[in-house]
C-alpha positions as YAML, in Angstrom:
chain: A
units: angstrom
residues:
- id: 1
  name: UNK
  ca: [0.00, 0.00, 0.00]
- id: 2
  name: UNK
  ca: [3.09, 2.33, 0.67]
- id: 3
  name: UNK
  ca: [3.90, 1.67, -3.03]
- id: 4
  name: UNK
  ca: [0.56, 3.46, -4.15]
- id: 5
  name: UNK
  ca: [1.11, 6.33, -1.64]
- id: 6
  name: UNK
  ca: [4.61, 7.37, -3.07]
- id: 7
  name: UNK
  ca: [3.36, 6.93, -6.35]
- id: 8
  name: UNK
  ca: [0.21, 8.69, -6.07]
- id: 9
  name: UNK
  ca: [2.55, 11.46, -4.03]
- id: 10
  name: UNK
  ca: [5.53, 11.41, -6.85]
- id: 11
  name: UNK
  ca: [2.45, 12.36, -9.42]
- id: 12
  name: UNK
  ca: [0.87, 14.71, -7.59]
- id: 13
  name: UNK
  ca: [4.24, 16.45, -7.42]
- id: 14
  name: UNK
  ca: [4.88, 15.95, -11.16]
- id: 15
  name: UNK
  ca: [1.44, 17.67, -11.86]
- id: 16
  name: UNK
  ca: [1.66, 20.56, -9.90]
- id: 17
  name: UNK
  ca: [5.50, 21.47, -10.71]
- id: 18
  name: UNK
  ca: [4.19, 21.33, -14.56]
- id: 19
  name: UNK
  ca: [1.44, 23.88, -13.99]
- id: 20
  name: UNK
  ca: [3.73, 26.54, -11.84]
- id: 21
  name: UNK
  ca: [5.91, 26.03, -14.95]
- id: 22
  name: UNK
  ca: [3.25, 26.90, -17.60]
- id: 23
  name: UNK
  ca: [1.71, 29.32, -15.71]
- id: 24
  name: UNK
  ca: [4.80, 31.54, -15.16]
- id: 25
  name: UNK
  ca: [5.75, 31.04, -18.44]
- id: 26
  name: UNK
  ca: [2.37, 32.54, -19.55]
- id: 27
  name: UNK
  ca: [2.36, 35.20, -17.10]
- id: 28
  name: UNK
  ca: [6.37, 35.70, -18.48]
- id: 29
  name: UNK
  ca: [4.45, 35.70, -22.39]
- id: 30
  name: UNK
  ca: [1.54, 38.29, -21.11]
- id: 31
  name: UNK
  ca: [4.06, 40.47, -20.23]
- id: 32
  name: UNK
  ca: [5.76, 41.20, -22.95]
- id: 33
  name: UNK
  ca: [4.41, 44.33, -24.40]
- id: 34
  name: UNK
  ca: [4.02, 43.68, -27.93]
- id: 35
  name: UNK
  ca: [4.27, 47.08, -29.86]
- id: 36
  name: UNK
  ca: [2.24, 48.13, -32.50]
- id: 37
  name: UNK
  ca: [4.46, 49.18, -35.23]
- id: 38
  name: UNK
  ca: [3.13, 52.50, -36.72]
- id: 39
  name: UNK
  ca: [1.75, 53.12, -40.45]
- id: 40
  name: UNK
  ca: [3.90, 56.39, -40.58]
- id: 41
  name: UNK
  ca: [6.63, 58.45, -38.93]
- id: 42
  name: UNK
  ca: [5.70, 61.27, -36.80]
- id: 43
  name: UNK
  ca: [7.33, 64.39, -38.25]
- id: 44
  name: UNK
  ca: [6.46, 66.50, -35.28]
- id: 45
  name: UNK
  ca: [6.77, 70.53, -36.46]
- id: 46
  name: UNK
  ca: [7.43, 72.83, -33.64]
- id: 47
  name: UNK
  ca: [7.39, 76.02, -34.78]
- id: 48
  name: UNK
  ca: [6.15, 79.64, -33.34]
- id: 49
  name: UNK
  ca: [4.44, 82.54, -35.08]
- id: 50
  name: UNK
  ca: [6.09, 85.42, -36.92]
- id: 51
  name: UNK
  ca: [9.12, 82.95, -37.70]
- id: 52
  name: UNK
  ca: [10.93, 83.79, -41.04]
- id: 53
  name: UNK
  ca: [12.71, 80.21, -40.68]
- id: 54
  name: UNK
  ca: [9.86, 78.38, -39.64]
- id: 55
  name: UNK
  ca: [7.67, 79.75, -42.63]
- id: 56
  name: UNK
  ca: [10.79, 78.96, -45.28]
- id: 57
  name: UNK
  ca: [10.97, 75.43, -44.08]
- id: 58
  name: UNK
  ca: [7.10, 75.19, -43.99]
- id: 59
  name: UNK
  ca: [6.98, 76.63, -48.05]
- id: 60
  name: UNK
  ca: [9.99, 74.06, -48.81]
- id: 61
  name: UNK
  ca: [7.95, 71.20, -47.13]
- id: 62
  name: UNK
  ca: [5.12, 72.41, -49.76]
- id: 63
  name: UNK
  ca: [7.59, 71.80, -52.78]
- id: 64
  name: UNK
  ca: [6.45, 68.64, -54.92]
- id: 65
  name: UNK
  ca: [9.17, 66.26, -54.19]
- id: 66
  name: UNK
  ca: [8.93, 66.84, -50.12]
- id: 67
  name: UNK
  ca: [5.38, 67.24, -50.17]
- id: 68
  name: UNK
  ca: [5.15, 63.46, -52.22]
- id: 69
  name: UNK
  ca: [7.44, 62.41, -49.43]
- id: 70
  name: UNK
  ca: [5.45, 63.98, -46.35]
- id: 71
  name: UNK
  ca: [2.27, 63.31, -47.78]
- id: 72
  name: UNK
  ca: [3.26, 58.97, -48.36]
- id: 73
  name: UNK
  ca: [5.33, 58.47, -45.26]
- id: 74
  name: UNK
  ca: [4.88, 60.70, -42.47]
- id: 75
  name: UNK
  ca: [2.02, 61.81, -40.18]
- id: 76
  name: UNK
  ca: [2.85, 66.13, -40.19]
- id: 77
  name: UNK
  ca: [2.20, 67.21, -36.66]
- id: 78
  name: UNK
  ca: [2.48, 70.95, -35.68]
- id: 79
  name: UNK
  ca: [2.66, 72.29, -32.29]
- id: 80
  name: UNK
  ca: [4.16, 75.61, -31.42]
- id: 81
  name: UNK
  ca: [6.89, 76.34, -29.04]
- id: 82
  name: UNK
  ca: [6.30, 76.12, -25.51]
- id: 83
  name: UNK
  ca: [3.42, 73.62, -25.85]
- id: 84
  name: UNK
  ca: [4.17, 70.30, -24.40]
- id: 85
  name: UNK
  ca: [6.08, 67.34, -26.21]
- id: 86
  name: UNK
  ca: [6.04, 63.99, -25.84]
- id: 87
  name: UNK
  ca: [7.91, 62.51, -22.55]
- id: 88
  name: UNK
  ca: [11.45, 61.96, -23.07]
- id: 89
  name: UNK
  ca: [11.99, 64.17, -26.10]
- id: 90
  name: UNK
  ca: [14.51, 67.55, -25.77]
- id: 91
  name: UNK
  ca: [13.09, 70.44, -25.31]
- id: 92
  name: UNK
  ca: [13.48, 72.57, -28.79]
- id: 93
  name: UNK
  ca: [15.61, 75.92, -28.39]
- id: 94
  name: UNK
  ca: [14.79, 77.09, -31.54]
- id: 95
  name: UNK
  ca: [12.54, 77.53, -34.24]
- id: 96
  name: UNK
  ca: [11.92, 75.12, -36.29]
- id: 97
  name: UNK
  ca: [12.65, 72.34, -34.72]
- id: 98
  name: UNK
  ca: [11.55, 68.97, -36.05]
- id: 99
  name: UNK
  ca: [11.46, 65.60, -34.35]
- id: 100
  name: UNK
  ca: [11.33, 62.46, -36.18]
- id: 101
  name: UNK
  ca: [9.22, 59.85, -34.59]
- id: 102
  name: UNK
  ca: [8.21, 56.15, -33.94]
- id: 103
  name: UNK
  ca: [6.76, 53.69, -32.25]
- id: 104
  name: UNK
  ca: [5.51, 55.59, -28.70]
- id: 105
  name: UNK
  ca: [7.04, 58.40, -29.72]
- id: 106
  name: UNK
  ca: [10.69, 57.25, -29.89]
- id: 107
  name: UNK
  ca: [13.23, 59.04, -31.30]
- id: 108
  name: UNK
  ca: [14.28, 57.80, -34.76]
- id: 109
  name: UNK
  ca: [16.56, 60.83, -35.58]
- id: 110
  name: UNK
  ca: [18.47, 63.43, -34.46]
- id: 111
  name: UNK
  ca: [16.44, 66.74, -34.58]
- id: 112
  name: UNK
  ca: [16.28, 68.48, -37.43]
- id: 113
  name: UNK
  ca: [16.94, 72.33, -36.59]
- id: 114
  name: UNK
  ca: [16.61, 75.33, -38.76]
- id: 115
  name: UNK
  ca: [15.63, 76.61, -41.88]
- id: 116
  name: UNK
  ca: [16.41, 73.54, -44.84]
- id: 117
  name: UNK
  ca: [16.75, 74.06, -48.65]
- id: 118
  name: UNK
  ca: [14.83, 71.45, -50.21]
- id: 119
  name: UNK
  ca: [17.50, 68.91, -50.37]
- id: 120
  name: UNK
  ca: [18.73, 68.78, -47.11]
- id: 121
  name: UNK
  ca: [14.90, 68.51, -46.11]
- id: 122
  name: UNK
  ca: [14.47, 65.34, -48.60]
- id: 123
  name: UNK
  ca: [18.16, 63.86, -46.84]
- id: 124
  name: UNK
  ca: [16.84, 64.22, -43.66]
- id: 125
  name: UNK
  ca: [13.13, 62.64, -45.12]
- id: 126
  name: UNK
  ca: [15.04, 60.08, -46.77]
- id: 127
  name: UNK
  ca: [17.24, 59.51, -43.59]
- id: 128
  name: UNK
  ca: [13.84, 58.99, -41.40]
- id: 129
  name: UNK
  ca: [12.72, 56.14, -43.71]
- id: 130
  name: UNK
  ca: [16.37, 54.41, -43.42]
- id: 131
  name: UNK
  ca: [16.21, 54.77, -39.56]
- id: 132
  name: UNK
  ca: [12.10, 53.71, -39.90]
- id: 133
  name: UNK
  ca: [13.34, 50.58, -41.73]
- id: 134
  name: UNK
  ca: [16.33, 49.58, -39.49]
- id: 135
  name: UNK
  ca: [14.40, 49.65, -36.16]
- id: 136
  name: UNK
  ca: [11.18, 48.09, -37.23]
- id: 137
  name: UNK
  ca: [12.17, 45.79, -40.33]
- id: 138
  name: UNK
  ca: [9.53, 47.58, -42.75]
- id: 139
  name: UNK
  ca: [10.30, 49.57, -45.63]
- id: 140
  name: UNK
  ca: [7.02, 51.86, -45.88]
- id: 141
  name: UNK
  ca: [8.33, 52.91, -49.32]
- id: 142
  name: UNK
  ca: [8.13, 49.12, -50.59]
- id: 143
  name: UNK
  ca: [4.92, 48.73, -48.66]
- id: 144
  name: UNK
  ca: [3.14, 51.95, -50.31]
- id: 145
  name: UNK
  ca: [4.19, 51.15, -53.87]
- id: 146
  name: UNK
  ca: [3.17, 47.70, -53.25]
- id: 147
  name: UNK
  ca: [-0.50, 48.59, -51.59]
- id: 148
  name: UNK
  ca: [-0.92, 51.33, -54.42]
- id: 149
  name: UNK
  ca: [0.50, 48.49, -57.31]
- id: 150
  name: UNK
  ca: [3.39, 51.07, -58.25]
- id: 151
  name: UNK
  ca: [6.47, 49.41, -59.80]
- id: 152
  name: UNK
  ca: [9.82, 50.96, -59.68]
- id: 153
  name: UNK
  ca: [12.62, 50.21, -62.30]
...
C-alpha cells in the first residue's frame, strides 16, 4: 500500500511542478508588451508665429518632391513652441525644430533644426525612412508602392 502512496505522491508532485511552470511562463508571455508598429513616422513641427525660418521650411515642405514624401510616409504634426512634447523628447531651443518619430514616440533621428533648402529637407526625409526601416524591419516605401500596385525600375 506504501507503493501506491509514493506513487500517487511522486504524481501529484509531477502535476503541480508542470502547472507553476506553464503558468509563469504565460504570465512571463503576457508580459511582454508587444508594440504596434506605426503606419507612418511622426514628423512633429514645432514652430512659433512670426518665424521667417519656420515659414521657409514650412513653403519648402510644400515643394512637390517633399510634399510626395510627407504626404506617403509621415504623419505632419504641428505644435508651437512652448506647448508640451512627448515625454522623453529635448526640449526645442529654436525655431523650427523637427522631431522624427516612432513607435511611442521614440526618437528615430536626431532633430532636425533650422531653416532647410529642399535637399537637405528630402536627406533628412530620406534619412527617417532608413532609420524607420532599421528599427522596425519595414520599408514603408516598398509597402506603399506595393499597396498602391506602383512598380519601380
Amino acid at each position: 500500500m506504501s507503493f501506491f502512496f509514493k506513487f500517487i505522491t511522486i504524481t501529484l508532485l509531477l502535476f503541480y511542478f508542470n502547472s507553476c511552470s506553464n503558468s509563469k511562463e504565460k504570465s512571463r508571455n503576457n508580459k511582454i508588451e508587444k508594440i504596434k508598429i506605426p503606419k507612418k513616422i511622426t514628423y512633429l513641427f514645432v514652430t512659433q508665429p512670426s518665424c521667417p525660418s519656420c515659414d521657409k521650411l514650412e513653403e519648402n515642405m510644400n515643394l512637390p518632391k517633399p510634399k510626395e514624401l510627407l504626404s506617403r510616409y509621415f504623419v505632419v504634426k504641428k505644435i508651437y513652441l512652448g506647448e508640451p512634447i512627448p515625454n522623453g523628447l529635448i526640449e526645442p531651443n529654436c525655431t523650427p525644430t523637427v522631431y522624427f518619430l516612432g513607435y511611442n514616440n521614440k526618437v528615430l533621428l536626431e532633430p532636425m533644426i533650422g531653416e532647410k533648402t529642399e535637399k537637405s529637407l528630402i536627406k533628412f526625409l530620406e534619412d527617417a525612412l532608413s532609420k524607420f526601416k532599421a528599427t522596425y524591419h519595414i520599408d514603408l516605401v516598398k509597402k506603399y508602392n506595393k499597396e498602391h500596385n506602383i512598380t519601380t525600375k
